[in-house]
N, C-alpha and C positions, 0 to 999 in steps of 0.2 A: 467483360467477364460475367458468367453466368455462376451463380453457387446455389448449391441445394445445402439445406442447412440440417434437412435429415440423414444426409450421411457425412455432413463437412465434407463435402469434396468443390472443388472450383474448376470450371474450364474454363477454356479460353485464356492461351499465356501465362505467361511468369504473372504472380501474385506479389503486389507491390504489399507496403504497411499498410495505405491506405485502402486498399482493395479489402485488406481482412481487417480494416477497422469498420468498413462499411457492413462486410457480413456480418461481425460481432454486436454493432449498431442495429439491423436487422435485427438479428435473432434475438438483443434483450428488448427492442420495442415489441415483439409478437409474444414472448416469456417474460416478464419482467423477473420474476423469480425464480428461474430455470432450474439453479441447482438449489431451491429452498431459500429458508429464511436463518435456517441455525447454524452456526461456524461451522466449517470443517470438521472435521477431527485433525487432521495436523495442526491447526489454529488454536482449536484446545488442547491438544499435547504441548507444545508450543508451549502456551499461557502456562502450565502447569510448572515446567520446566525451570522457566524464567523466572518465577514467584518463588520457585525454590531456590535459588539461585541469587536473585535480588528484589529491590523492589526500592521503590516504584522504576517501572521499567517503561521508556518509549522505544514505540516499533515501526519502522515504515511499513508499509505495505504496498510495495508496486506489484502493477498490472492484476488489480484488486477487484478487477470486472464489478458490480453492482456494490459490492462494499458491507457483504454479510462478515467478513473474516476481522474487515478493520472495523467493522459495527460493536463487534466482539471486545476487542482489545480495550 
């Protein structure tokens, strides 16, 4: 499987998990900080929400890619 990571697209065959854990693997060792360092904005709407709501509140955060969102919380 070949992937270009400038347009996300893969060829060569069906893309198993691991094939797009390796591309994701890739592109944060070349970016370490692709999409920045400051939460989301859904992560801060999120947080805002919940503190209205209750508090102290735990949150999972899967498939958190580098972990700016759960760094937040």
């Amino acid at each position: 499987m070949k992937c270009d990571n400038a347009s996300w697209r893969c060829s060569g065959g069906d893309q198993t998990m691991t094939d797009w854990a390796k591309v994701w693997d890739e592109t944060y060792r070349r970016q370490p900080n692709i999409y920045g360092e400051a939460p989301s904005r859904i992560a801060t709407e999120l947080a805002n929400l919940l503190r209205q709501r209750t508090s102290p509140v735990r949150v999972l955060d899967l498939g958190c890619g580098y972990g700016r969102d759960s760094l937040y919380f």
